[in-house]
PAMI-514104 format. One record per atom (N, C-alpha, C): residue number from 1; residue in three letters; atom name; x, y, z. Coordinates in Angstrom, 1 decimal. Layout:
N
R   filo   mardo   tordren       px       py       pz
R    NUM     ALA        CA        X        Y        Z
...
//
This chain:
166
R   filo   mardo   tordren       px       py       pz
R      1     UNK         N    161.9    331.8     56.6
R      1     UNK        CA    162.0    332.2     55.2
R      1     UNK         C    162.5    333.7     55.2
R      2     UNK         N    164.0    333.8     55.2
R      2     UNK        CA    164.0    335.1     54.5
R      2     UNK         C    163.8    335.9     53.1
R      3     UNK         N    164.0    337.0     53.4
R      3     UNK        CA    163.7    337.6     51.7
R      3     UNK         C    164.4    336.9     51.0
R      4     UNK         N    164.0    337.4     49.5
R      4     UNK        CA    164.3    337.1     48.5
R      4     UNK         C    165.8    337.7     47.9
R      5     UNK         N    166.7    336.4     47.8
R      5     UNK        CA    167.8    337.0     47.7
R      5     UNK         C    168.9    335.9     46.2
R      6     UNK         N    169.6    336.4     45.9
R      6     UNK        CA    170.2    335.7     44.6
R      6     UNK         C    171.2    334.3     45.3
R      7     UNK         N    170.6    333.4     45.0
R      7     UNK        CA    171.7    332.2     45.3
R      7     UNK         C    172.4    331.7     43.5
R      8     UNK         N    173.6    331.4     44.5
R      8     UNK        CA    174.8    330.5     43.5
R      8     UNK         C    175.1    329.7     44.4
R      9     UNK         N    175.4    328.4     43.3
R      9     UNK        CA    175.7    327.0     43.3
R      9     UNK         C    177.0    326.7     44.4
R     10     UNK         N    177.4    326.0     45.1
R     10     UNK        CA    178.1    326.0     45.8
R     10     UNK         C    179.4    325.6     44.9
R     11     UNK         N    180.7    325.6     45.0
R     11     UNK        CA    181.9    325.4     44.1
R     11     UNK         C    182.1    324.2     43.7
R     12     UNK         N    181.3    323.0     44.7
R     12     UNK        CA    181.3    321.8     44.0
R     12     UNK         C    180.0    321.5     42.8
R     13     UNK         N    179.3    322.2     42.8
R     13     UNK        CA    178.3    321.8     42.0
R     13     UNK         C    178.2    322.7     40.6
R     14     UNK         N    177.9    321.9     39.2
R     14     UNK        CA    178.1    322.5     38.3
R     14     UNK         C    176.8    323.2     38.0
R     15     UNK         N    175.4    322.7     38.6
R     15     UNK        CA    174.1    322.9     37.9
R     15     UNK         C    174.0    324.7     38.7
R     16     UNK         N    173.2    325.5     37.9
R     16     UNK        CA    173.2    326.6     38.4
R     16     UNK         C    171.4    326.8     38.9
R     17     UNK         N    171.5    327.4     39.9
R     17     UNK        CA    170.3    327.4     41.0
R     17     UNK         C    169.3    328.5     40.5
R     18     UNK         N    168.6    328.9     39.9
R     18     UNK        CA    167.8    329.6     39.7
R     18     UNK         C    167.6    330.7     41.0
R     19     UNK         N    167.7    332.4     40.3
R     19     UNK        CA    167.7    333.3     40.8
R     19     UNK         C    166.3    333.1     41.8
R     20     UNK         N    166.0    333.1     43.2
R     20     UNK        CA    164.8    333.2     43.8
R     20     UNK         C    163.8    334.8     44.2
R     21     UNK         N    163.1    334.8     43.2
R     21     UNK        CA    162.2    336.0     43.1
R     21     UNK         C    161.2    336.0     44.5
R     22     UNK         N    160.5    334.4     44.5
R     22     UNK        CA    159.7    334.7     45.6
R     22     UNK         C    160.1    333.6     46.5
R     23     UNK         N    159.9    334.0     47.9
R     23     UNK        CA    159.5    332.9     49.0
R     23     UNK         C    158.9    331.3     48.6
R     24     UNK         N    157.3    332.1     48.4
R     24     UNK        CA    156.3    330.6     48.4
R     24     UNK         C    155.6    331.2     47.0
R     25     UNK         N    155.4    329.7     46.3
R     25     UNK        CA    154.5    329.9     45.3
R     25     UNK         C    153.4    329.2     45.8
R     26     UNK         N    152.2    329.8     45.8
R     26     UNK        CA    150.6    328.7     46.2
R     26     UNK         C    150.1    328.3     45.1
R     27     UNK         N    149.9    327.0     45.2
R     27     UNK        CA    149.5    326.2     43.6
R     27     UNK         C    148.2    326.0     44.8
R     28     UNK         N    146.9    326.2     43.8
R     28     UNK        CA    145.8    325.9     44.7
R     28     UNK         C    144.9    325.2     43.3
R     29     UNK         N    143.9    325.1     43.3
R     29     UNK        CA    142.6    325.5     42.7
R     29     UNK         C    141.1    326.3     42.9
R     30     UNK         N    141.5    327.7     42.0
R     30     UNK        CA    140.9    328.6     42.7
R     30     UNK         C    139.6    328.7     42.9
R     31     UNK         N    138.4    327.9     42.2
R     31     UNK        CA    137.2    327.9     42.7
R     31     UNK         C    137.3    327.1     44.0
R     32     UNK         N    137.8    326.1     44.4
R     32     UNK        CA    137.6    325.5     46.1
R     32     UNK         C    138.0    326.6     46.9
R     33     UNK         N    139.4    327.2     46.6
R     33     UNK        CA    140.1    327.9     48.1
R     33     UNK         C    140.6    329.4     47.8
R     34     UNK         N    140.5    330.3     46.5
R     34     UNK        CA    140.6    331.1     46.3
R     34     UNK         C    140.3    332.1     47.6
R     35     UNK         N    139.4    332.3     47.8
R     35     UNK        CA    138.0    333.3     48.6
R     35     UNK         C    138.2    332.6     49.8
R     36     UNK         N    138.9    331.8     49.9
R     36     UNK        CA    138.5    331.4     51.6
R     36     UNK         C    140.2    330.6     52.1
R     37     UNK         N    140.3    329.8     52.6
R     37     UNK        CA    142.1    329.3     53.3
R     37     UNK         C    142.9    329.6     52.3
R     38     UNK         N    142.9    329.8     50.7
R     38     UNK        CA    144.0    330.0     50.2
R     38     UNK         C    144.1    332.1     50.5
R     39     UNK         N    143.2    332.9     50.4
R     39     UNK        CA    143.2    333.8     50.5
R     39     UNK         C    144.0    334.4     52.1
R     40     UNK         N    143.2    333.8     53.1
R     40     UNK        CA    143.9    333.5     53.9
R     40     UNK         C    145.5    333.7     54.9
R     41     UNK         N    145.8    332.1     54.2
R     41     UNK        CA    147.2    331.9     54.1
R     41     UNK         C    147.9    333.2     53.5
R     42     UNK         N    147.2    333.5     52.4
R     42     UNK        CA    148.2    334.5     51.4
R     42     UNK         C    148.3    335.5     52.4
R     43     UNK         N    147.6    336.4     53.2
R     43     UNK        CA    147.4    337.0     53.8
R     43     UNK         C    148.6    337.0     54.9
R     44     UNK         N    148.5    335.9     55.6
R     44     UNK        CA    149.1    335.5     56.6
R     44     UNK         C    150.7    335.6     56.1
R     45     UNK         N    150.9    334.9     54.9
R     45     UNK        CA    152.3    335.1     54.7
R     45     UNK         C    153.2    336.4     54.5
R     46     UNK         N    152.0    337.4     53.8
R     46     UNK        CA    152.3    338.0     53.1
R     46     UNK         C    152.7    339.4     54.4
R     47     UNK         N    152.1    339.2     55.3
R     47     UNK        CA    152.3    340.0     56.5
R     47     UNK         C    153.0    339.9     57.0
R     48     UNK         N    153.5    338.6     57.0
R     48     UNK        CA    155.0    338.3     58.0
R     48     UNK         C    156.1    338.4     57.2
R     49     UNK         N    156.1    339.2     56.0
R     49     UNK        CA    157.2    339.9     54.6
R     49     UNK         C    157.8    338.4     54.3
R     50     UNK         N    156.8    337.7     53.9
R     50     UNK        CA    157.4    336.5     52.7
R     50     UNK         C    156.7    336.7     51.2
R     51     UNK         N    157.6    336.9     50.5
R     51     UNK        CA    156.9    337.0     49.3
R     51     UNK         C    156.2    336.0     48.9
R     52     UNK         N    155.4    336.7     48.4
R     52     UNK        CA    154.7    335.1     48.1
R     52     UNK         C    154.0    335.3     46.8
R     53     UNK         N    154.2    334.2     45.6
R     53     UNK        CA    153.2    334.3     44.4
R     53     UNK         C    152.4    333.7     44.5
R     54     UNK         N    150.6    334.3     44.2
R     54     UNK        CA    149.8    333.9     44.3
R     54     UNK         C    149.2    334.9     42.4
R     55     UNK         N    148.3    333.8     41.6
R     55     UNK        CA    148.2    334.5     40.6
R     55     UNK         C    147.5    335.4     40.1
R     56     UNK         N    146.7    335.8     41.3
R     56     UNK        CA    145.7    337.3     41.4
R     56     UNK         C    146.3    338.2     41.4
R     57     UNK         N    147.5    338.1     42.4
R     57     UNK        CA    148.8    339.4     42.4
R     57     UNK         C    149.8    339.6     41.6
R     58     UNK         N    150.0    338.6     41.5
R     58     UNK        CA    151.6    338.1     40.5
R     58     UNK         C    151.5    338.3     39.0
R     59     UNK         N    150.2    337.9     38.3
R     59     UNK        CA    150.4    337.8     36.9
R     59     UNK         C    150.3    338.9     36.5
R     60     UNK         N    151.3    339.1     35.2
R     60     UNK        CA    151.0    340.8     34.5
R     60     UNK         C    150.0    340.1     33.4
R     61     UNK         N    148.9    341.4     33.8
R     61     UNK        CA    148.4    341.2     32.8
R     61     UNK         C    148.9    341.5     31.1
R     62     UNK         N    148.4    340.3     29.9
R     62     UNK        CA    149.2    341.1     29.1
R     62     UNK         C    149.9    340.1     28.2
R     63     UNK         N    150.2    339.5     29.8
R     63     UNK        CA    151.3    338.2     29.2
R     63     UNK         C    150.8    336.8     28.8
R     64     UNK         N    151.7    335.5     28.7
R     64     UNK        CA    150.9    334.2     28.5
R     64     UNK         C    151.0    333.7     29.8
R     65     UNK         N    149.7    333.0     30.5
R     65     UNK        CA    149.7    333.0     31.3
R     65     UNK         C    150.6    331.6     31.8
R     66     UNK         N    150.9    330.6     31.1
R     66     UNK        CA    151.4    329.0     31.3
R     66     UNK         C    153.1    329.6     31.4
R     67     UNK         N    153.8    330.5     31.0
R     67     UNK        CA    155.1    330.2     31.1
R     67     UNK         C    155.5    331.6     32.4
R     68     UNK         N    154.6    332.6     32.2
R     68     UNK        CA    155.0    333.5     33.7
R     68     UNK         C    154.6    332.1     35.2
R     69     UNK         N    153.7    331.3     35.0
R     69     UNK        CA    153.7    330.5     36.2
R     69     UNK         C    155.0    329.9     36.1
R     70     UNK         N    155.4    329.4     34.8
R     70     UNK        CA    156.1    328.2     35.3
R     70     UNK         C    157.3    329.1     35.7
R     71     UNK         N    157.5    330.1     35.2
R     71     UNK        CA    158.7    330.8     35.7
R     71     UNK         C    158.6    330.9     37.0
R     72     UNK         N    157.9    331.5     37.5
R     72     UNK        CA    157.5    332.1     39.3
R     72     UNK         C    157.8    330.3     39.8
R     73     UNK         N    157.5    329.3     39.3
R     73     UNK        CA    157.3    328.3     40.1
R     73     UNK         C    159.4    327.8     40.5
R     74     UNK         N    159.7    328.0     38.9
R     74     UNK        CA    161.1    327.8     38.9
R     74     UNK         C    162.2    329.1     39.9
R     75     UNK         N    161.1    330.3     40.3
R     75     UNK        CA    162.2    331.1     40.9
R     75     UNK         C    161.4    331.5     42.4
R     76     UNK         N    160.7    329.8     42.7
R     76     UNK        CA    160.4    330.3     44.2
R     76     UNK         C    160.9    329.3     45.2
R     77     UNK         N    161.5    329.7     46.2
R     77     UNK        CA    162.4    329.0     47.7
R     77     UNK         C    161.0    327.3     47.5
R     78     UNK         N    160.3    327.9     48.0
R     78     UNK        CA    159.2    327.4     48.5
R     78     UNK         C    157.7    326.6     47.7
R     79     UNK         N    157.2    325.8     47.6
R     79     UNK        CA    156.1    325.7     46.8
R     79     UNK         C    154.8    325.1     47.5
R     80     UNK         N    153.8    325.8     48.2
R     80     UNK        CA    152.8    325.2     48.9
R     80     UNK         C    151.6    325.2     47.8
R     81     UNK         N    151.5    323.5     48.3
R     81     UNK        CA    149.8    323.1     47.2
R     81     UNK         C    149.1    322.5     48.3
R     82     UNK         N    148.3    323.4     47.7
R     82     UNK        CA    146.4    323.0     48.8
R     82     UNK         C    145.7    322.5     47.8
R     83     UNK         N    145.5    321.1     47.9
R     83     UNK        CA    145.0    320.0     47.5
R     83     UNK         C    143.5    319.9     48.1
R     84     UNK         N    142.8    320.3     47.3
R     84     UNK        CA    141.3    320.0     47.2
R     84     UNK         C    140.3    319.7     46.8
R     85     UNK         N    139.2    319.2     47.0
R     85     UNK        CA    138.7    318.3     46.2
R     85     UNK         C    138.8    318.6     44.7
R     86     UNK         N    138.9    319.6     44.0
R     86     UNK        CA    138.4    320.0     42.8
R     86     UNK         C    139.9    320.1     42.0
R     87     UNK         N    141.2    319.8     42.8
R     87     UNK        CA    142.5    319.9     42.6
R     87     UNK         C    142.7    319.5     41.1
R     88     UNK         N    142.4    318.0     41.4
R     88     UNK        CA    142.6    317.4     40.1
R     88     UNK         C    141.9    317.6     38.9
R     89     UNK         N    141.2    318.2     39.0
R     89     UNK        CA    139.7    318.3     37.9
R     89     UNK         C    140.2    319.6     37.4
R     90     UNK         N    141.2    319.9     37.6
R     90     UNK        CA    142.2    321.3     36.8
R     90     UNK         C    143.4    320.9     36.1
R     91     UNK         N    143.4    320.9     35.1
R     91     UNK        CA    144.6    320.9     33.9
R     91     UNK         C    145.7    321.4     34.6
R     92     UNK         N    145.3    322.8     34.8
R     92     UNK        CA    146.8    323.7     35.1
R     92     UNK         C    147.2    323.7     36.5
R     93     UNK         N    146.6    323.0     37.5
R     93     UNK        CA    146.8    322.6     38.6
R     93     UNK         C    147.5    321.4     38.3
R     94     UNK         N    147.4    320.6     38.1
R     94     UNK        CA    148.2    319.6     37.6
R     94     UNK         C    149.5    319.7     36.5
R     95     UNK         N    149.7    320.7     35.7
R     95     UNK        CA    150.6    321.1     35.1
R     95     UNK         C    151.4    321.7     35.9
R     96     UNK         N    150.9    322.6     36.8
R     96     UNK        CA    152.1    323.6     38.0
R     96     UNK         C    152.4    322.2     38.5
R     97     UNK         N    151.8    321.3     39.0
R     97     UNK        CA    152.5    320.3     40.3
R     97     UNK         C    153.8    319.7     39.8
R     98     UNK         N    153.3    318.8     37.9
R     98     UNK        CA    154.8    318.4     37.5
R     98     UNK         C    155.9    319.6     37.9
R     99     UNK         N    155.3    320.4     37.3
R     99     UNK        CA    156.5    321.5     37.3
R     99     UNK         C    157.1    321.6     38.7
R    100     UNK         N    156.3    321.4     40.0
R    100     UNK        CA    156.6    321.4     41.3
R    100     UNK         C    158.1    320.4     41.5
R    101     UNK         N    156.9    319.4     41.1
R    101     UNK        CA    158.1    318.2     41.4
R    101     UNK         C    159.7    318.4     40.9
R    102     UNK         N    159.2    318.4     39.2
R    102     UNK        CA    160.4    318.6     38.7
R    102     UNK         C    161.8    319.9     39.2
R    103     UNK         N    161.2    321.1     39.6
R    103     UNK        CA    162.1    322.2     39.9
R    103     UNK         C    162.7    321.5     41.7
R    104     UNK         N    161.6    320.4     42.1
R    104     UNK        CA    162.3    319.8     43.6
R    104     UNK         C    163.7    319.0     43.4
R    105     UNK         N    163.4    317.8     42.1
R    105     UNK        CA    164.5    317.3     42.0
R    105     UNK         C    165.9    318.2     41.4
R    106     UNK         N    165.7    319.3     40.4
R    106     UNK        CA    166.5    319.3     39.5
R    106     UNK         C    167.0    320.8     40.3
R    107     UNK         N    166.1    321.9     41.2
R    107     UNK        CA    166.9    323.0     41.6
R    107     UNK         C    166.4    323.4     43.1
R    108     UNK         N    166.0    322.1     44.0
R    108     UNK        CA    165.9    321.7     45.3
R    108     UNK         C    164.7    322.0     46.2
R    109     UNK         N    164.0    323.0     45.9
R    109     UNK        CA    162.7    323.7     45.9
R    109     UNK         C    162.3    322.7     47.1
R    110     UNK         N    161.6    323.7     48.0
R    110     UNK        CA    160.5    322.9     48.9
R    110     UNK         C    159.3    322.5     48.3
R    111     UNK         N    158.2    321.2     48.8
R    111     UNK        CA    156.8    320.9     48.7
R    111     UNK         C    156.5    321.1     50.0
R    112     UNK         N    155.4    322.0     50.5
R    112     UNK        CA    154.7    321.9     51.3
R    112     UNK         C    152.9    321.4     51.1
R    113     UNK         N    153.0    320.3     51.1
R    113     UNK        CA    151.3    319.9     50.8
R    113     UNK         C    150.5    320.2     51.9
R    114     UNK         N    149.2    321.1     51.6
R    114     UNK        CA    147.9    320.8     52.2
R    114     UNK         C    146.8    320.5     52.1
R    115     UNK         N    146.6    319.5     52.6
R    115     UNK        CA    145.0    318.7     52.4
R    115     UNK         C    144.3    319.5     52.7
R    116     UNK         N    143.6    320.2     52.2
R    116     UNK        CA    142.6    320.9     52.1
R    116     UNK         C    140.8    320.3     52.3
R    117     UNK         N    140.0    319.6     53.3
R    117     UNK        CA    139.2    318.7     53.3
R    117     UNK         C    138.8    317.4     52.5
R    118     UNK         N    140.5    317.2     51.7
R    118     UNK        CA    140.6    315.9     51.2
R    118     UNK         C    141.5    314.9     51.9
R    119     UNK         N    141.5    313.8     52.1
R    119     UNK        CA    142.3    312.8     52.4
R    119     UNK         C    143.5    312.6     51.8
R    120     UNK         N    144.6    313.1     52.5
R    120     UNK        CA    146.4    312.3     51.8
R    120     UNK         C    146.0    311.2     50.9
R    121     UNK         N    145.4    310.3     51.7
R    121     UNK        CA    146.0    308.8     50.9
R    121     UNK         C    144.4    308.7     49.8
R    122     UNK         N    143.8    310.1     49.5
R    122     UNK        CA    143.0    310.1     48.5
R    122     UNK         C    144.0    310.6     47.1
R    123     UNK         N    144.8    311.3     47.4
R    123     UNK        CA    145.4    312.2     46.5
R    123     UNK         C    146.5    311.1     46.0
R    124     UNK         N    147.1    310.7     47.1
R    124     UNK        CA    148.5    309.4     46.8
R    124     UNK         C    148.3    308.7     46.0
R    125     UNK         N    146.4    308.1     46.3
R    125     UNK        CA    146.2    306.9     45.6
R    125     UNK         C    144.7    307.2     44.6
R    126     UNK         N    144.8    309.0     44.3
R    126     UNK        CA    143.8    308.7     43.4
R    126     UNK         C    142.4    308.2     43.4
R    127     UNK         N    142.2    308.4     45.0
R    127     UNK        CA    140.6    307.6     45.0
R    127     UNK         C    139.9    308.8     45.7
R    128     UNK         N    138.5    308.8     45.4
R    128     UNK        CA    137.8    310.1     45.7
R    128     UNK         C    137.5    311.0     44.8
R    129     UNK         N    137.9    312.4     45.1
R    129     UNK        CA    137.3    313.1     44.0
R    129     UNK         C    138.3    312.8     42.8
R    130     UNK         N    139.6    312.6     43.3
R    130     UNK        CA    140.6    312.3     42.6
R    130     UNK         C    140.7    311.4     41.5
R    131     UNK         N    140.0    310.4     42.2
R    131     UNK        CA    139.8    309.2     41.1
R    131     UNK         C    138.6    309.5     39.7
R    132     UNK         N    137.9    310.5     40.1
R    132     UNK        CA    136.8    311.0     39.3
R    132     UNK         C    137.7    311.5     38.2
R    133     UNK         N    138.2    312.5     38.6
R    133     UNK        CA    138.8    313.6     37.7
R    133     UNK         C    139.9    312.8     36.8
R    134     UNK         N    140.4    311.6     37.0
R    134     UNK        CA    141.8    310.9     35.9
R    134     UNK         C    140.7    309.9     35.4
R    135     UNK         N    139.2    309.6     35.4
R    135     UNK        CA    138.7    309.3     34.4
R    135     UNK         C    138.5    309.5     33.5
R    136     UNK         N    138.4    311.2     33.5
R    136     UNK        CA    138.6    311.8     32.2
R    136     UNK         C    139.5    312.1     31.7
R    137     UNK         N    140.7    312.5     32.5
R    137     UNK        CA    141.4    312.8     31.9
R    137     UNK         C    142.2    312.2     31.4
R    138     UNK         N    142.3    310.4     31.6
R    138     UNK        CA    142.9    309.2     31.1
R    138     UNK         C    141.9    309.3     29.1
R    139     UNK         N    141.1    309.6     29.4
R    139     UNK        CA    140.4    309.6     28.0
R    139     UNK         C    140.9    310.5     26.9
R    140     UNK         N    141.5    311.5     27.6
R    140     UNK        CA    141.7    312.8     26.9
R    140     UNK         C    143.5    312.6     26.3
R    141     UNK         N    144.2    312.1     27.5
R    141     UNK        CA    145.7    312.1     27.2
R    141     UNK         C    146.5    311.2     28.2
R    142     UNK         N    146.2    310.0     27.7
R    142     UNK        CA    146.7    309.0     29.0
R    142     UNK         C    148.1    309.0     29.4
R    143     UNK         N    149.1    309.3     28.2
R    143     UNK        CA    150.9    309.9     29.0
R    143     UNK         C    151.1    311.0     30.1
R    144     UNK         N    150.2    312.3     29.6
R    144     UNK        CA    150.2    313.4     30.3
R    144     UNK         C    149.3    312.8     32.1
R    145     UNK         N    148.5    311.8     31.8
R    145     UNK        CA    147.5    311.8     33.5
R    145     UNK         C    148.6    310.9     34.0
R    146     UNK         N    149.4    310.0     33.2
R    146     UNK        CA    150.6    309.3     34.1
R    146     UNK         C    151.6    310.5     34.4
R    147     UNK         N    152.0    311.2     34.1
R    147     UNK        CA    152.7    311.9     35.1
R    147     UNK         C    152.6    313.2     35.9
R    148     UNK         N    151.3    313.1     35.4
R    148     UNK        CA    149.8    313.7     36.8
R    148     UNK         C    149.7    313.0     37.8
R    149     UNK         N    149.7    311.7     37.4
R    149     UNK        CA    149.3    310.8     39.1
R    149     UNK         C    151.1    310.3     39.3
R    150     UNK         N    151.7    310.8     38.7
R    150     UNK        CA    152.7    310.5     39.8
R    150     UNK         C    153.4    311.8     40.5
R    151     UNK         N    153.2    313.2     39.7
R    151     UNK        CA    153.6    314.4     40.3
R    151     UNK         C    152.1    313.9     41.9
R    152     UNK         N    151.2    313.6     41.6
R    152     UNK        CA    150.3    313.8     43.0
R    152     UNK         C    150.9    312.6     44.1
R    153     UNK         N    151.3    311.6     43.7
R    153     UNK        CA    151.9    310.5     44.8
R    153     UNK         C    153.3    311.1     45.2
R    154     UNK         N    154.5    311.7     44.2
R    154     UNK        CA    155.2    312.3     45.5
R    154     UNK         C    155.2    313.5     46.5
R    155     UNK         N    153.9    314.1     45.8
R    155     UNK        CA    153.8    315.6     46.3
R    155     UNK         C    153.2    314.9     48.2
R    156     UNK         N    152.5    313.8     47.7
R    156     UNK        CA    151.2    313.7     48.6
R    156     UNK         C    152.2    312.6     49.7
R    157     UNK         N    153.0    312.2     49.4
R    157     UNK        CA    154.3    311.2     49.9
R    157     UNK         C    155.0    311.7     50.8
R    158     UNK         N    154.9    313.8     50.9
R    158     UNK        CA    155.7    314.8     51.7
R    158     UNK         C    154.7    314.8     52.9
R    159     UNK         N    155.4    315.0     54.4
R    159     UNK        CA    154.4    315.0     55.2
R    159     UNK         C    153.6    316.5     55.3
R    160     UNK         N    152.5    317.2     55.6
R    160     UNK        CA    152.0    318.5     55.4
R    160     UNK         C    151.0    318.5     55.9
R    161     UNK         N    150.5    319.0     56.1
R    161     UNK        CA    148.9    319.7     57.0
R    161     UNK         C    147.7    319.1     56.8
R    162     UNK         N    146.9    318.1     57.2
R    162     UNK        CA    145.4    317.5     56.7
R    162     UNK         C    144.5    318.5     57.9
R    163     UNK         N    143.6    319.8     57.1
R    163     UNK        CA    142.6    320.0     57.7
R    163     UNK         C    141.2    319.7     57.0
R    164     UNK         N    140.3    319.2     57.6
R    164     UNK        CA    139.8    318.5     57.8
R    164     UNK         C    138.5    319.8     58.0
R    165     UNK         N    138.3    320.0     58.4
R    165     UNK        CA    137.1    321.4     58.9
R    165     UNK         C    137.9    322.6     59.2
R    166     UNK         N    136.8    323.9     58.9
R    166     UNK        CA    137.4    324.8     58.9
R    166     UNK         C    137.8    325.6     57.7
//
């Protein structure tokens, strides 16, 4: 990952590529991993000069917070989500992921998934804590948790990191 630099579309393609501000964006949920592996990582990347948005550092304060993410999310190379147990049991964790997916298909964006002491084929298939959390949220807005559980089955469909302890 080099710095942050302005891409354009190649001469055959008409869609235009979003300016890339940062590296990696880390979609986490910050009571699990804030204070401990996502802090971490951020650390680790951030030393080896990859930019990286994380929303302790990144947000201005001031602003609305739902559309500065989705921006950062639409103007970063990279998109690492640390999937953990409490992943799903967050609205806006779930709102960044569509947005994940969608900026993959539509302006090429990496997924890097990490299982964070949850199981892949918990998150793929919604069973675990996972399955907890789309019970309610099936009650609340059952179109928006269908394309919750499906931004989580392709994210979780990319191969990425299961730790497990630690």
């Amino acid at each position: 990952m080099a710095s942050t630099t302005n891409q354009t579309p190649s001469s055959s393609s008409s869609a235009s590529i979003p300016r890339r501000e940062y590296d990696v964006f880390l979609s986490f949920r910050g009571e699990d991993t804030r204070e401990n592996f996502t802090d971490h990582l951020f650390t680790a990347l951030t030393e080896r000069g990859i930019h990286t948005f994380r929303d302790k550092e990144n947000l201005q304060r001031g602003s609305e917070i739902a559309s500065q993410l989705l921006k950062s999310i639409e103007e970063s190379r990279f998109c690492v989500v640390v999937f953990s147990e409490g992943y799903a049991h967050s609205t806006w964790c779930l709102d960044e992921l569509v947005k994940i997916t969608e900026c993959v298909k539509e302006n090429g964006q990496t997924i890097i998934p990490i299982f964070y002491h949850v199981d892949p084929s918990d998150v793929r298939k919604q069973t675990g804590s996972f399955e907890k959390a789309f019970v309610n949220l099936e009650k609340q807005n059952k179109e928006k948790a269908e394309r919750w559980k499906n931004a989580l089955k392709e994210a979780s469909n990319i191969a990425g990191w299961h730790l497990e302890h630690g």
